[in-house]
PDB file of N, CA, C and O in Angstrom, chain B, residues numbered from 101:
ATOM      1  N   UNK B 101      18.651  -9.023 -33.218  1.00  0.00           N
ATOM      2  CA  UNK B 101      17.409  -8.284 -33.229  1.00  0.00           C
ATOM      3  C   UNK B 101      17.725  -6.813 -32.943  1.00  0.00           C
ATOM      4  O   UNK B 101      18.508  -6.544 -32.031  1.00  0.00           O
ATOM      5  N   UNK B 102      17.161  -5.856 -33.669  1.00  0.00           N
ATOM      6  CA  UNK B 102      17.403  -4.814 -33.599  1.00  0.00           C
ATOM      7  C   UNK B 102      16.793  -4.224 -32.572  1.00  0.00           C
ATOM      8  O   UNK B 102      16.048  -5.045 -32.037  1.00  0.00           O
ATOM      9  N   UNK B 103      16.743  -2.689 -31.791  1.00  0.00           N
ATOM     10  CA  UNK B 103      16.302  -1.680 -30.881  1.00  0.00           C
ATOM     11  C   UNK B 103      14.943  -1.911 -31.220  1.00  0.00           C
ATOM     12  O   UNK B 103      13.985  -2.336 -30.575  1.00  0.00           O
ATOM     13  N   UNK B 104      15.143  -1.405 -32.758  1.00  0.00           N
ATOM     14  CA  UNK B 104      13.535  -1.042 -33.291  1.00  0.00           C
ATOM     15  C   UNK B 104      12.961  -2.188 -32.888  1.00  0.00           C
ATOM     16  O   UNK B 104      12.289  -2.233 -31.857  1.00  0.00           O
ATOM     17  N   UNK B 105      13.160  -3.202 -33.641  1.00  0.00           N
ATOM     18  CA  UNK B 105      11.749  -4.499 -33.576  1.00  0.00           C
ATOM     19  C   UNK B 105      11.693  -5.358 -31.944  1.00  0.00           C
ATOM     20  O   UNK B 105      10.767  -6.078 -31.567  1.00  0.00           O
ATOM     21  N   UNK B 106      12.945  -5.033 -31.172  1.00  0.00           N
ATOM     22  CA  UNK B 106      12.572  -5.406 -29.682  1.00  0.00           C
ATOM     23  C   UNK B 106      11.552  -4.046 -29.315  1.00  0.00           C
ATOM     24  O   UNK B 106      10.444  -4.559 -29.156  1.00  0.00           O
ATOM     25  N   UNK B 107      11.488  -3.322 -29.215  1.00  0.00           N
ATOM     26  CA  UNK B 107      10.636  -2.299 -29.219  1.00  0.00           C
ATOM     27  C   UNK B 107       8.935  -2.437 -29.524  1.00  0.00           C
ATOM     28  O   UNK B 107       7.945  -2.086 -28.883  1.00  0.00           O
ATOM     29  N   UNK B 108       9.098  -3.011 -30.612  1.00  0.00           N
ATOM     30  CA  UNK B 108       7.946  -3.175 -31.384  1.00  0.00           C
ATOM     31  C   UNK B 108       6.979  -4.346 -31.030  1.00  0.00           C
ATOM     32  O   UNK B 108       5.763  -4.428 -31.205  1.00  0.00           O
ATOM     33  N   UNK B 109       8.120  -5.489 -30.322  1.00  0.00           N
ATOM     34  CA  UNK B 109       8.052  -6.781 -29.443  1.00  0.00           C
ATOM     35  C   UNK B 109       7.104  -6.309 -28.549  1.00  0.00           C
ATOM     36  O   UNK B 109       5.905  -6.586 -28.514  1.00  0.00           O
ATOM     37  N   UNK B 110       8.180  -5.063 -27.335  1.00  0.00           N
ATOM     38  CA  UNK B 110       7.411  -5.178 -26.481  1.00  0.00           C
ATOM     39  C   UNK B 110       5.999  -4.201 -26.158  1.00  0.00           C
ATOM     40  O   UNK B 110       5.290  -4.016 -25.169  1.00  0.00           O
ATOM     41  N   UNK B 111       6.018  -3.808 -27.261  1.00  0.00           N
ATOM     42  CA  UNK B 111       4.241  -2.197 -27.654  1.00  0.00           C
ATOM     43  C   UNK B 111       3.621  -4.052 -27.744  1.00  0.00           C
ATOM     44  O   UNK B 111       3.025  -4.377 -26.717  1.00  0.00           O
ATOM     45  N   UNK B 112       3.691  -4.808 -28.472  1.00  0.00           N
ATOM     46  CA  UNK B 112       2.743  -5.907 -28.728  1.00  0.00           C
ATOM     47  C   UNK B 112       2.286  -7.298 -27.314  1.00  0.00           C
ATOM     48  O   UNK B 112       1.442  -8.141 -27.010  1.00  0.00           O
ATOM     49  N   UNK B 113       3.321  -6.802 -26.971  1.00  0.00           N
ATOM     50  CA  UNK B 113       3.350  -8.079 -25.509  1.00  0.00           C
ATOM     51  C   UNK B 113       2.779  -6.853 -24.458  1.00  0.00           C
ATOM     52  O   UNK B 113       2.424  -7.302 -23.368  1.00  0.00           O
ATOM     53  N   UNK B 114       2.645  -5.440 -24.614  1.00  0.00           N
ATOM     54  CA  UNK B 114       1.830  -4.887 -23.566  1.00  0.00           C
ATOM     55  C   UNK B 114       0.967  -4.664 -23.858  1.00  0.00           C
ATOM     56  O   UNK B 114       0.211  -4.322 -22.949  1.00  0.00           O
ATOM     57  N   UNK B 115       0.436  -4.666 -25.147  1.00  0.00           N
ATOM     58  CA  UNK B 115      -0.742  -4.613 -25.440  1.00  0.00           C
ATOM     59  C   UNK B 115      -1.679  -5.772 -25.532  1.00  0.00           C
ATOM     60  O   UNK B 115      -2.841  -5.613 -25.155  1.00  0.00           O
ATOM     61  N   UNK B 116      -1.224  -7.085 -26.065  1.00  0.00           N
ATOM     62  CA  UNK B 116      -1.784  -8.443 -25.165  1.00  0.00           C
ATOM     63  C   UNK B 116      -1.721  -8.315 -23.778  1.00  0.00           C
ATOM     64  O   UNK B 116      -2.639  -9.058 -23.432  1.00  0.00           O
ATOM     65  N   UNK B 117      -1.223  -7.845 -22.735  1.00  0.00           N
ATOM     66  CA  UNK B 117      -1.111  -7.902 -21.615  1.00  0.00           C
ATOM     67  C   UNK B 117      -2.633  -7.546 -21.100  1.00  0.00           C
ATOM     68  O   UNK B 117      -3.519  -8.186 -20.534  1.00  0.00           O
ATOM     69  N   UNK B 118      -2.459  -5.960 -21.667  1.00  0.00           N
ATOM     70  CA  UNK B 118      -3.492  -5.090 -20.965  1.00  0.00           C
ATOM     71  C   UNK B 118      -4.965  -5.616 -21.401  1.00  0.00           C
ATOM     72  O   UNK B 118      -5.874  -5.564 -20.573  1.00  0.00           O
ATOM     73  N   UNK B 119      -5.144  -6.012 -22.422  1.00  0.00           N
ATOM     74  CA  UNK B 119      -6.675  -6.937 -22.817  1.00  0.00           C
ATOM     75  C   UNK B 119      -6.527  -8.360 -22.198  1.00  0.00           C
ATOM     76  O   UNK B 119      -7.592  -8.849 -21.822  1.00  0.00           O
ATOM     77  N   UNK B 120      -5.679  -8.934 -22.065  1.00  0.00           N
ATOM     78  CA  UNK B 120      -5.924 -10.462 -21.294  1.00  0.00           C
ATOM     79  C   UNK B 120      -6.045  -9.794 -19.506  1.00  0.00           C
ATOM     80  O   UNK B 120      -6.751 -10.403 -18.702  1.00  0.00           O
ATOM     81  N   UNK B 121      -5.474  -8.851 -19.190  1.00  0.00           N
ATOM     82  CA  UNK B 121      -6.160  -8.466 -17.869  1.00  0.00           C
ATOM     83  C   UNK B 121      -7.453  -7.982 -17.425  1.00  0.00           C
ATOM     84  O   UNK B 121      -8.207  -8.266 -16.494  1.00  0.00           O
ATOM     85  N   UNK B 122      -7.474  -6.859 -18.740  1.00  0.00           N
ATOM     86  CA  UNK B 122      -9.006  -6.390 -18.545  1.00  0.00           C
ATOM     87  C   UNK B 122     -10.069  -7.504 -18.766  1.00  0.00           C
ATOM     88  O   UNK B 122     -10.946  -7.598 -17.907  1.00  0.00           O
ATOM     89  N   UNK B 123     -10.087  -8.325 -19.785  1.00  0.00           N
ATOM     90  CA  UNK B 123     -10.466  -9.383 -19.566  1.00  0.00           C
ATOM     91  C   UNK B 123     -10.835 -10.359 -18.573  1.00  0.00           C
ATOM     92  O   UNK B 123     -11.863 -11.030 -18.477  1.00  0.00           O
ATOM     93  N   UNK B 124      -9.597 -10.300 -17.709  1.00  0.00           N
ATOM     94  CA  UNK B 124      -9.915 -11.381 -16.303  1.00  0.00           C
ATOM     95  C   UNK B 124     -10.500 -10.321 -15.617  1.00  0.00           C
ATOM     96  O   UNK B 124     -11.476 -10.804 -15.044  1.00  0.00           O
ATOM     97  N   UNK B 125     -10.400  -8.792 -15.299  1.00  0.00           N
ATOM     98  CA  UNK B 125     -10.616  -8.178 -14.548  1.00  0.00           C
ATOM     99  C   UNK B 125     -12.493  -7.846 -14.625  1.00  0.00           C
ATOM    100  O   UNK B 125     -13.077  -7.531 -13.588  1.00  0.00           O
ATOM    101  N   UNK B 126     -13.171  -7.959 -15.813  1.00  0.00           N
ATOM    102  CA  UNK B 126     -14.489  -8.400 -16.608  1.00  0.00           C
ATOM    103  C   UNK B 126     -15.026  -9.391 -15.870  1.00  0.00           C
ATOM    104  O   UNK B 126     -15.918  -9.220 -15.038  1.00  0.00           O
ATOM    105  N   UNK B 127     -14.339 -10.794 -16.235  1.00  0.00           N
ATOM    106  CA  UNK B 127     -14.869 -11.766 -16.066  1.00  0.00           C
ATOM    107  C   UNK B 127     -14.946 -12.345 -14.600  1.00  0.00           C
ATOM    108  O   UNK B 127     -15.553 -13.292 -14.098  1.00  0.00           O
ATOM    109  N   UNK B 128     -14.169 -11.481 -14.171  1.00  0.00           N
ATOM    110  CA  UNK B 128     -13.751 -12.197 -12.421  1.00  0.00           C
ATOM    111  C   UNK B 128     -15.034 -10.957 -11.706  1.00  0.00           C
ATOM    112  O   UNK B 128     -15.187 -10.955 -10.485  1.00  0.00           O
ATOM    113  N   UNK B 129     -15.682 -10.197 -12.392  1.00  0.00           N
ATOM    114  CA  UNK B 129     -16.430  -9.566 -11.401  1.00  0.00           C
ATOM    115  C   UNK B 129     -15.836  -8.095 -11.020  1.00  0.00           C
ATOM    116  O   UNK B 129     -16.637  -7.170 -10.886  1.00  0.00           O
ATOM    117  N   UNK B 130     -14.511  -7.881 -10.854  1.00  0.00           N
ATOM    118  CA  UNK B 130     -13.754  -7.024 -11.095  1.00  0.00           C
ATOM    119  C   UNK B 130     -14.092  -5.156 -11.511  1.00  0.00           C
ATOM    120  O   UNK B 130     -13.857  -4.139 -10.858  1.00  0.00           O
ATOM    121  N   UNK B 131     -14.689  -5.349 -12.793  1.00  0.00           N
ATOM    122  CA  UNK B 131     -14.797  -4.169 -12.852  1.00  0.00           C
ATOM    123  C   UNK B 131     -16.074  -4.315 -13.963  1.00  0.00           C
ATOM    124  O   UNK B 131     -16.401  -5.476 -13.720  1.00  0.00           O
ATOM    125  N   UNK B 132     -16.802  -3.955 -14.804  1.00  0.00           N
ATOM    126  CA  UNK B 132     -17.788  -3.842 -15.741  1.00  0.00           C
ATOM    127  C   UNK B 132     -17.782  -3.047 -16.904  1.00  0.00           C
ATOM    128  O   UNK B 132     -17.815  -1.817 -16.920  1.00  0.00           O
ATOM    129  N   UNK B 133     -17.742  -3.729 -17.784  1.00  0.00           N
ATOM    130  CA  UNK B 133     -17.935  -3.631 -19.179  1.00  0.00           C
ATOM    131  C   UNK B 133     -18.143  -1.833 -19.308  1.00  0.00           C
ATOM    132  O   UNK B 133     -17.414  -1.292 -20.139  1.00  0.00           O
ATOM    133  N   UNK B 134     -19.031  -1.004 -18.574  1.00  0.00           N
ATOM    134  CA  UNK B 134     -19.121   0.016 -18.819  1.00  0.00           C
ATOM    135  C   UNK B 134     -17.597   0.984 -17.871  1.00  0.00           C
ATOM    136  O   UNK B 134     -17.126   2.102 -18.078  1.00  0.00           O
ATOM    137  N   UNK B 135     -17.344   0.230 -17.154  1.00  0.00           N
ATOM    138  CA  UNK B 135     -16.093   0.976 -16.170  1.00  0.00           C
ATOM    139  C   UNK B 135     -15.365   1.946 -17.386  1.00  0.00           C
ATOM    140  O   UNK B 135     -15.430   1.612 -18.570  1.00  0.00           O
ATOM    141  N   UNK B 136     -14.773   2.994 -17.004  1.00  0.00           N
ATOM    142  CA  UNK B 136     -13.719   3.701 -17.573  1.00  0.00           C
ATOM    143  C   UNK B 136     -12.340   2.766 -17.626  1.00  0.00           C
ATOM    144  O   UNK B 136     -11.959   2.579 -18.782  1.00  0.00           O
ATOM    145  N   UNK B 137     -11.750   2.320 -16.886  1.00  0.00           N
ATOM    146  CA  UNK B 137     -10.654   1.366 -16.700  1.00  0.00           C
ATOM    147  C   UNK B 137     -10.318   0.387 -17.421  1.00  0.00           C
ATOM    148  O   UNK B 137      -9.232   0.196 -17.969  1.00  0.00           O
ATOM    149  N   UNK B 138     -11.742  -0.592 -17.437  1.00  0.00           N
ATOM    150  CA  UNK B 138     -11.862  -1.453 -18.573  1.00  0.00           C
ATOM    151  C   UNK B 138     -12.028  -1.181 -19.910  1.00  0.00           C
ATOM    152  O   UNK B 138     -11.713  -2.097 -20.670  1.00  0.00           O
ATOM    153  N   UNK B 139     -12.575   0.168 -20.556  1.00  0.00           N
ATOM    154  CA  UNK B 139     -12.282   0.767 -21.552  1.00  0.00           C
ATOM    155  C   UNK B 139     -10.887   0.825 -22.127  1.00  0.00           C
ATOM    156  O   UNK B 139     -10.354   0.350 -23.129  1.00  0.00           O
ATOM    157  N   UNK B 140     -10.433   1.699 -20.969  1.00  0.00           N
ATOM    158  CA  UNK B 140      -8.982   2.872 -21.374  1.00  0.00           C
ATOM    159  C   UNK B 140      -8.281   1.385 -21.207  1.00  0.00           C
ATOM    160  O   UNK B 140      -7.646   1.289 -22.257  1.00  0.00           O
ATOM    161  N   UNK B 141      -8.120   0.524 -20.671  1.00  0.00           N
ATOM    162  CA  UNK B 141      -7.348  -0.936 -21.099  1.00  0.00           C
ATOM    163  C   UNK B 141      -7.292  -1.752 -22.377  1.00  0.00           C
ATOM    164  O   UNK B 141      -6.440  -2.473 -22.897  1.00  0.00           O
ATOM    165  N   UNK B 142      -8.455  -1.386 -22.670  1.00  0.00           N
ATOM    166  CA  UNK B 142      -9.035  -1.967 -23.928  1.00  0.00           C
ATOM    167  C   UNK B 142      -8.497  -1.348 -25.593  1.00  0.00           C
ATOM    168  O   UNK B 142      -8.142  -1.875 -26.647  1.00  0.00           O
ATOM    169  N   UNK B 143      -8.667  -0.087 -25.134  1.00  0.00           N
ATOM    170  CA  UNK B 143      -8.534   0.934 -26.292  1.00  0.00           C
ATOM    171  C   UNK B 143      -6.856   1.081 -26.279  1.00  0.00           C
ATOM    172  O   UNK B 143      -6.344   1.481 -27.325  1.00  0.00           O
ATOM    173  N   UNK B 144      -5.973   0.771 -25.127  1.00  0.00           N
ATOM    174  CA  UNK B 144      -4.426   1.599 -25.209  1.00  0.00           C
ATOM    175  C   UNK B 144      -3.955  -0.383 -25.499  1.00  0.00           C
ATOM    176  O   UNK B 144      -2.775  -0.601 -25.775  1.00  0.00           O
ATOM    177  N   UNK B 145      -4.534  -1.116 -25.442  1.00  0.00           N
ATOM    178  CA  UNK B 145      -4.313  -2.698 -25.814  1.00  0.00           C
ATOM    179  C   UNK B 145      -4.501  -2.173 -27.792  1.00  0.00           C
ATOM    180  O   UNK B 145      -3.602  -2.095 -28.629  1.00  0.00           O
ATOM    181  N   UNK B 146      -5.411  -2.012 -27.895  1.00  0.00           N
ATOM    182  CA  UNK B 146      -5.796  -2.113 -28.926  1.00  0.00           C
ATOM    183  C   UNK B 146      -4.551  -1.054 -30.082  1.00  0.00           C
ATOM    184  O   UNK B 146      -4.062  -1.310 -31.183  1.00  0.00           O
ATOM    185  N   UNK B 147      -4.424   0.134 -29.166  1.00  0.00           N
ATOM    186  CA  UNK B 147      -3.282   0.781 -30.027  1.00  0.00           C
ATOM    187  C   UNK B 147      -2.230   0.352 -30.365  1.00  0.00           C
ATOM    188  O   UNK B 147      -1.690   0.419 -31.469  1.00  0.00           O
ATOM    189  N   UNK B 148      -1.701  -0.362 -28.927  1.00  0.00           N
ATOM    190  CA  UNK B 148      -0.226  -1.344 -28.948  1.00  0.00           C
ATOM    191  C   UNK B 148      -0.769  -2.720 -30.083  1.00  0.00           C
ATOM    192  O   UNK B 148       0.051  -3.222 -30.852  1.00  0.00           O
ATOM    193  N   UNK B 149      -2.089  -3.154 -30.040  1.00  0.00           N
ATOM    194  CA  UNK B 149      -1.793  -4.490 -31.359  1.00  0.00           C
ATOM    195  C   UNK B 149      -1.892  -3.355 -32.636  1.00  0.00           C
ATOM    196  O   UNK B 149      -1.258  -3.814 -33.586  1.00  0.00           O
ATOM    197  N   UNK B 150      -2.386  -2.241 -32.911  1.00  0.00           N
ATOM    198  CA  UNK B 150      -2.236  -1.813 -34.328  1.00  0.00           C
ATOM    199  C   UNK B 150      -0.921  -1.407 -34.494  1.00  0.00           C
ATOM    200  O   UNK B 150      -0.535  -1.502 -35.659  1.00  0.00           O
ATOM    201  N   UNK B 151       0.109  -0.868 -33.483  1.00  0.00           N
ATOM    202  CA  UNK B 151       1.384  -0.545 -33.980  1.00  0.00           C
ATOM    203  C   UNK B 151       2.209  -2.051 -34.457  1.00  0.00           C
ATOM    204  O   UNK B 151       2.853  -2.231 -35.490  1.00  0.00           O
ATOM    205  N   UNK B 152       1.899  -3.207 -33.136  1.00  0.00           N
ATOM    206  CA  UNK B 152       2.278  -4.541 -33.791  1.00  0.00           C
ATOM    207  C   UNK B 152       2.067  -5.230 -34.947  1.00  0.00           C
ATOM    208  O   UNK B 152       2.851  -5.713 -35.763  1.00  0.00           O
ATOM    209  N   UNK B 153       0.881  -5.196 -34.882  1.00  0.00           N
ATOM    210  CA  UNK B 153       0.304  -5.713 -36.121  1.00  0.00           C
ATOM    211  C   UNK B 153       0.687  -5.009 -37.580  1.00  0.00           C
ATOM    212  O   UNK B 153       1.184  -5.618 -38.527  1.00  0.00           O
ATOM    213  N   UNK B 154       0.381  -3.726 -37.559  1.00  0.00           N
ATOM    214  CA  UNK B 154       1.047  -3.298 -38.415  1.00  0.00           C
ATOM    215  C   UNK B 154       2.291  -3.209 -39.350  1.00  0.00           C
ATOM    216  O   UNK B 154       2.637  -3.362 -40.521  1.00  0.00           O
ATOM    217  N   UNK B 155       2.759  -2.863 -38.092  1.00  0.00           N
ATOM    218  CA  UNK B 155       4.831  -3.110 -38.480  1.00  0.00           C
ATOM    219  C   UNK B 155       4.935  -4.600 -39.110  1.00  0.00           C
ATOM    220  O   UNK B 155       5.373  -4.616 -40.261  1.00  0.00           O
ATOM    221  N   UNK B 156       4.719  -5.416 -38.739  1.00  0.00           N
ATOM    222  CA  UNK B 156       4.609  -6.939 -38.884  1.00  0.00           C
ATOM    223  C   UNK B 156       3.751  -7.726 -40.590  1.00  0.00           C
ATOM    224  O   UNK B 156       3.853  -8.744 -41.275  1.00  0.00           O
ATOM    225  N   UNK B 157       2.814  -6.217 -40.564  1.00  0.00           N
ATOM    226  CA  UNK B 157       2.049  -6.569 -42.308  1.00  0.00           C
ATOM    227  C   UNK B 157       0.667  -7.418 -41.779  1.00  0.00           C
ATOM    228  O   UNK B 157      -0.225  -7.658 -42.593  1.00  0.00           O
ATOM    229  N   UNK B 158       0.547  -7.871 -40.306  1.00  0.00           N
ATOM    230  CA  UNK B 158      -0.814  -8.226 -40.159  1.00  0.00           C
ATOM    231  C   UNK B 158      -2.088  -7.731 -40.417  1.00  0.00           C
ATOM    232  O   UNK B 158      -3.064  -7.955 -39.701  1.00  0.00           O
ATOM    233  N   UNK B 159      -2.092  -6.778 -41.856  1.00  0.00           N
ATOM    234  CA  UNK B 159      -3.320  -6.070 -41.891  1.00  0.00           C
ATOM    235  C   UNK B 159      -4.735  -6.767 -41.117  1.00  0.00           C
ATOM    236  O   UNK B 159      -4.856  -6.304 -39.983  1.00  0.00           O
ATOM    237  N   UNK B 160      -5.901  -7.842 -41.503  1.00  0.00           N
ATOM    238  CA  UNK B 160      -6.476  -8.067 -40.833  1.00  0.00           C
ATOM    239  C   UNK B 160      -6.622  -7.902 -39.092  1.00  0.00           C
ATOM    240  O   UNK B 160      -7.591  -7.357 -38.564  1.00  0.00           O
ATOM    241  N   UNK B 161      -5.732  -8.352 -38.515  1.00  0.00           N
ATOM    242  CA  UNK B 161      -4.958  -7.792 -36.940  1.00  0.00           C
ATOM    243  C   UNK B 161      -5.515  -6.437 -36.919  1.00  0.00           C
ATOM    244  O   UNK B 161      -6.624  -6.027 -36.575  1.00  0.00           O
ATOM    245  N   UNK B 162      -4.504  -5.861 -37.358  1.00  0.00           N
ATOM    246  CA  UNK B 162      -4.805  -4.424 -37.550  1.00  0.00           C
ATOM    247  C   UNK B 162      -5.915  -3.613 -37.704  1.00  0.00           C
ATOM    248  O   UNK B 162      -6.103  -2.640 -36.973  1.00  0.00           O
ATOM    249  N   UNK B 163      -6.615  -3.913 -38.536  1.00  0.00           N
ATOM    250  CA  UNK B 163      -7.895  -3.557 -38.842  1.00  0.00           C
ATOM    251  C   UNK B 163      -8.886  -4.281 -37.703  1.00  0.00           C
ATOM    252  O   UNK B 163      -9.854  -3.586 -37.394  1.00  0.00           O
ATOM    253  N   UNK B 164      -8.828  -5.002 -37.332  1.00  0.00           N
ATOM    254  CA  UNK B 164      -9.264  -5.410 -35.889  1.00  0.00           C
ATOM    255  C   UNK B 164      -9.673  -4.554 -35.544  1.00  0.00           C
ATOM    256  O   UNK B 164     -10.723  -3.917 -35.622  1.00  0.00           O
ATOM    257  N   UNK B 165      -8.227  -4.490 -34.857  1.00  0.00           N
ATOM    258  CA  UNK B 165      -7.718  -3.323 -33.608  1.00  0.00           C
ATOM    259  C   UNK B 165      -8.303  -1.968 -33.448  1.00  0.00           C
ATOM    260  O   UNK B 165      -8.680  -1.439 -32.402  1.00  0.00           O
ATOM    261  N   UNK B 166      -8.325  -1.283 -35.185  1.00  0.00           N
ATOM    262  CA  UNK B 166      -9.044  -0.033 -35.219  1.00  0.00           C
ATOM    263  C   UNK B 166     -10.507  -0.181 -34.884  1.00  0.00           C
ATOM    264  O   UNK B 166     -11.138   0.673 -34.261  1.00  0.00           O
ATOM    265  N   UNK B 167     -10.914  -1.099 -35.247  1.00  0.00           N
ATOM    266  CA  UNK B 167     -12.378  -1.259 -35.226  1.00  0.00           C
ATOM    267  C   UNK B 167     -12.341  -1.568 -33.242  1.00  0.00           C
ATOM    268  O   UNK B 167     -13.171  -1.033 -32.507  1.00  0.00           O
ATOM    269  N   UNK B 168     -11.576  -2.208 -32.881  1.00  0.00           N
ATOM    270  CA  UNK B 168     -11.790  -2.609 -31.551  1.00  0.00           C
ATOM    271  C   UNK B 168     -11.497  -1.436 -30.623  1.00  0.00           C
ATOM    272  O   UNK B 168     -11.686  -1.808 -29.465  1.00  0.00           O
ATOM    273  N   UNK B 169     -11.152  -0.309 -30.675  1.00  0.00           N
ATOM    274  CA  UNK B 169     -10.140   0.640 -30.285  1.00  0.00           C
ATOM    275  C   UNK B 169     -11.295   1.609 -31.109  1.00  0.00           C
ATOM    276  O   UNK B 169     -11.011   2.713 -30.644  1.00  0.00           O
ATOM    277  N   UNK B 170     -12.285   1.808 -31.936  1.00  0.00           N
ATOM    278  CA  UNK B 170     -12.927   2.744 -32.413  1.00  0.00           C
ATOM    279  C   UNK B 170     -14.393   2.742 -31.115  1.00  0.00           C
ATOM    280  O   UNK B 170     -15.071   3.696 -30.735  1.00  0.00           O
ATOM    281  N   UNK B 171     -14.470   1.110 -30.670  1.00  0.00           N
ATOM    282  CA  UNK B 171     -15.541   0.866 -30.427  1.00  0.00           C
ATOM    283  C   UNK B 171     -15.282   1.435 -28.738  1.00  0.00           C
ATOM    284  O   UNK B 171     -16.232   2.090 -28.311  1.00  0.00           O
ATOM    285  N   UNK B 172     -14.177   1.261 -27.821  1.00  0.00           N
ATOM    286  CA  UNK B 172     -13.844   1.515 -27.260  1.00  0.00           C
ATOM    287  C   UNK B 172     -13.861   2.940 -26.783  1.00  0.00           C
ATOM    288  O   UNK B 172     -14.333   3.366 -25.729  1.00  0.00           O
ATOM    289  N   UNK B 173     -13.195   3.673 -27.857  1.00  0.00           N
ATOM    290  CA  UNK B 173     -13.379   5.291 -27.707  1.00  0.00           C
ATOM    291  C   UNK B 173     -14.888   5.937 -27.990  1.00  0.00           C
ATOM    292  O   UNK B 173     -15.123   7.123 -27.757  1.00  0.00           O
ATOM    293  N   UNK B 174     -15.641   5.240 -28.393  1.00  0.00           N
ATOM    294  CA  UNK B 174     -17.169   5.657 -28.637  1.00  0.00           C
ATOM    295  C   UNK B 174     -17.901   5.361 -26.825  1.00  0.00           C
ATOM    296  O   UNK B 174     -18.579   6.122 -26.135  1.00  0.00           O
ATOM    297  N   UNK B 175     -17.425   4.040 -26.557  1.00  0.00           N
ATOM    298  CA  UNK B 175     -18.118   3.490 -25.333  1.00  0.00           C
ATOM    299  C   UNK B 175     -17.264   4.765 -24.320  1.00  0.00           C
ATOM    300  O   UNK B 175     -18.168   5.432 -23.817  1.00  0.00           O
ATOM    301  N   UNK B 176     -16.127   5.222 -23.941  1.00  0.00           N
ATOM    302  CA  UNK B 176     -15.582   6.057 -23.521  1.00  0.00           C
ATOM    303  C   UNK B 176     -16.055   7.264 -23.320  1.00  0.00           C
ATOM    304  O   UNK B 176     -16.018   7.779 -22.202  1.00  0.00           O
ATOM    305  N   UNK B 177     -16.567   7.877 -24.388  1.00  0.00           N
ATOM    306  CA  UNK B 177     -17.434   8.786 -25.227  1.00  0.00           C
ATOM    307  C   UNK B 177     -18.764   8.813 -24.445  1.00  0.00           C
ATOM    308  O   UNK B 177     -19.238   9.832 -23.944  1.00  0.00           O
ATOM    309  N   UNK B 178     -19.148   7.955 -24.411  1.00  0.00           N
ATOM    310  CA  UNK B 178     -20.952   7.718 -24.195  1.00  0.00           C
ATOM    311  C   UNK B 178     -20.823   7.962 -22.524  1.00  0.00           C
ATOM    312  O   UNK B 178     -21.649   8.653 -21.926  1.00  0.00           O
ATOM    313  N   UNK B 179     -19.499   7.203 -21.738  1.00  0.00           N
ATOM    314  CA  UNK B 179     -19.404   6.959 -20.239  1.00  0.00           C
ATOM    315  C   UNK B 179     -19.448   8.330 -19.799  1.00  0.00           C
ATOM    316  O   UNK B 179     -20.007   8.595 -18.734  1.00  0.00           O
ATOM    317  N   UNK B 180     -18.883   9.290 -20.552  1.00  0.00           N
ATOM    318  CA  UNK B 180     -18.122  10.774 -20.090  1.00  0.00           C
ATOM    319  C   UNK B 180     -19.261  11.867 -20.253  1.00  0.00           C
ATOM    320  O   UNK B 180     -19.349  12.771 -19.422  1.00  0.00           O
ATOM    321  N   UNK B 181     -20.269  11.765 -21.495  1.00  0.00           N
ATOM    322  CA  UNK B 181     -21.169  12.425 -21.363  1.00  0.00           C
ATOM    323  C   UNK B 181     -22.910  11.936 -20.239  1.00  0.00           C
ATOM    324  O   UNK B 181     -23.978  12.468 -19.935  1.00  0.00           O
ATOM    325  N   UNK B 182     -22.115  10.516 -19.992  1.00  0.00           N
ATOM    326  CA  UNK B 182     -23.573  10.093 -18.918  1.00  0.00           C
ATOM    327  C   UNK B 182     -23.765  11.085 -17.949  1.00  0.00           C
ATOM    328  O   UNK B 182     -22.796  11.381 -17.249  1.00  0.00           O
ATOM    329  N   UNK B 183     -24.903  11.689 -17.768  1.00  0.00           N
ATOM    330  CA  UNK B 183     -24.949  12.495 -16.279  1.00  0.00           C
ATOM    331  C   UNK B 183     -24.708  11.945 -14.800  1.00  0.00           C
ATOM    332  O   UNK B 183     -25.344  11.112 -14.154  1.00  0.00           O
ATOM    333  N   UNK B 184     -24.272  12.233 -14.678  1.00  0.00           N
ATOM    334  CA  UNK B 184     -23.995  11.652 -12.926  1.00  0.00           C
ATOM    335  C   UNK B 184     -24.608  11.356 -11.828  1.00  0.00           C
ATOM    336  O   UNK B 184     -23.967  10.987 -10.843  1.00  0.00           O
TER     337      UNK B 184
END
């Protein structure tokens, strides 16, 4: 196995990481759907499956991801301009 595709291994195993945590971190009470944290987990998950997915030819995956990672940076978006 080459540099490159262990590389590419591990952008995809941290990017499953960081959504199966934010996930428990959601569901356990943890933090809320609107949190910044659970976002920016969501959206830097979502970058690591489009570089995986990609490299790999999983278009569908991929296209996911943008869409999941678009929706993310909008909700991000909306958190930052809320007034305080």
């Amino acid at each position: 196995m080459t540099v490159e595709r262990v590389l590419i291994e591990v952008v995809g195993w941290t990017g499953a990481g960081l959504i199966l945590v934010a996930y428990l971190l959601l569901s356990s009470g943890k933090v809320t759907g609107q949190s910044r944290l659970y976002q920016w987990m969501n959206v830097a998950g979502a970058a690591c499956f489009i570089v995986n997915s990609g490299w790999n030819g999983a278009i569908p995956s991929a296209a996911l991801n943008v869409v999941w990672l678009l929706i993310g940076g909008v909700t991000l978006w909306r958190i930052a301009r809320k007034p305080a």
